[in-house]
C-alpha positions as CSV (number, residue, x, y, z in Angstrom):
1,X,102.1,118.1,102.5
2,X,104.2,115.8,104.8
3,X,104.7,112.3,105.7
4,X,105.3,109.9,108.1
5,X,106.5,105.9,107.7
6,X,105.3,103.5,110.7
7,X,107.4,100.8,109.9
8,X,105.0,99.3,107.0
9,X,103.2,102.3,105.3
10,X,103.4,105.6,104.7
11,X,101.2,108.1,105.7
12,X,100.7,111.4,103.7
13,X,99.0,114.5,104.5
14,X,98.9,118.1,105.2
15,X,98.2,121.0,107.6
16,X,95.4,122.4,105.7
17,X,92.0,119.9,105.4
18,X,90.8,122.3,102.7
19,X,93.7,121.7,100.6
20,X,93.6,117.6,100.8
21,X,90.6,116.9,98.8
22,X,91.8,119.0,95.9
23,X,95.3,117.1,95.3
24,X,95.7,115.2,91.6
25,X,96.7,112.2,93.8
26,X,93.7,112.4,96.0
27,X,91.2,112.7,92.8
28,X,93.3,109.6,91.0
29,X,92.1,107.7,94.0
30,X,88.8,108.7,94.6
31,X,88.3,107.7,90.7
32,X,90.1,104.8,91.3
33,X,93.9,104.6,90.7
34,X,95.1,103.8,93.6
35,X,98.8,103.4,92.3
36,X,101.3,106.1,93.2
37,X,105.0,107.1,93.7
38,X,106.2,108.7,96.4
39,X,109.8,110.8,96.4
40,X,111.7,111.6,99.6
41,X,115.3,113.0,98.8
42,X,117.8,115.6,100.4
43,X,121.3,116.7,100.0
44,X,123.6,115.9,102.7
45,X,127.0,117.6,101.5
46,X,127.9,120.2,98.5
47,X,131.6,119.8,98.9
48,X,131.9,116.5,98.8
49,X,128.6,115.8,96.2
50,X,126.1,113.8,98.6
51,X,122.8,113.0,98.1
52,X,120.3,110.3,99.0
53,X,116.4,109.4,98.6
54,X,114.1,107.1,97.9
55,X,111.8,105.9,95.4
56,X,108.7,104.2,96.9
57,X,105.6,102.6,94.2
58,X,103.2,101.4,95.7
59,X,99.0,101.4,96.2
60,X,97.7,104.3,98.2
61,X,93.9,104.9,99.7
62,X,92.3,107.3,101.7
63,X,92.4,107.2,105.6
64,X,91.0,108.4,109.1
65,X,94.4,108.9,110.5
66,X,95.7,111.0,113.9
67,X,99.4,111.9,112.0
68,X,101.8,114.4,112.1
69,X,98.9,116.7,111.6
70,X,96.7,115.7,114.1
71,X,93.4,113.7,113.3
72,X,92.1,113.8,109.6
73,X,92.5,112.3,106.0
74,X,95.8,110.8,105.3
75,X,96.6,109.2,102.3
76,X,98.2,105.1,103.7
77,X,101.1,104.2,101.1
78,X,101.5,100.5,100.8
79,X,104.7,99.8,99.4
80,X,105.4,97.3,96.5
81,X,108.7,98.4,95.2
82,X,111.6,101.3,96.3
83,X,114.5,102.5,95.2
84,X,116.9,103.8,97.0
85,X,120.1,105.9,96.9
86,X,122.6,106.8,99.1
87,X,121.3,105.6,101.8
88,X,122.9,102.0,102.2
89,X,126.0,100.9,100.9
90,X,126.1,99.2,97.6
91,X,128.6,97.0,95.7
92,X,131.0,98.9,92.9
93,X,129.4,99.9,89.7
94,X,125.6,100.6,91.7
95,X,124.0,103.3,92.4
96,X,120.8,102.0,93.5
97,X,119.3,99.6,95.6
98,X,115.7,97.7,94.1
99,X,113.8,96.3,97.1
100,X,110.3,94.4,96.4
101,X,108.1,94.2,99.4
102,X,105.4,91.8,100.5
């Protein structure tokens, strides 16, 4: 599985078209919860501790997409809300940064 962000959705898929169909997120969907989460995170440094990621909820559904793996399905990820950390700075005290999109 991989992903891609164009600026207003994400798009999620993989390499394999076999493997796709028999995700748990791809069966919530087809049987209609289209809500998901979505985790993207990664250590910059060990020495000093540094990591950063995101949090994204959102509503997902199925898609005819040409992505990072070429034309197939690709799960669309609307976002409603993410959290963030590490990536922007933030006032003393936070750790996180709560964005609610539109």
């Amino acid at each position: 599985m991989g992903f891609e962000w164009d600026g207003t959705h994400f798009f999620v898929g993989t390499h394999d078209p076999a493997f796709f169909p028999m995700t748990q997120r791809v069966k919530n969907i087809t049987r209609g919860n289209a809500r998901v989460s979505l985790v993207v995170d990664d250590q910059v440094s060990v020495d000093p501790w540094v990591v950063r990621g995101i949090k994204v909820l959102g509503k997902a559904e199925i898609v005819e997409h040409k992505g990072i793996f070429g034309q197939g399905k690709y799960l669309r990820i609307t976002p409603r809300v993410s959290v963030s950390w590490g990536l922007e700075p933030l006032e003393k005290g936070q750790w996180t940064s709560r964005k609610v999109h539109k």
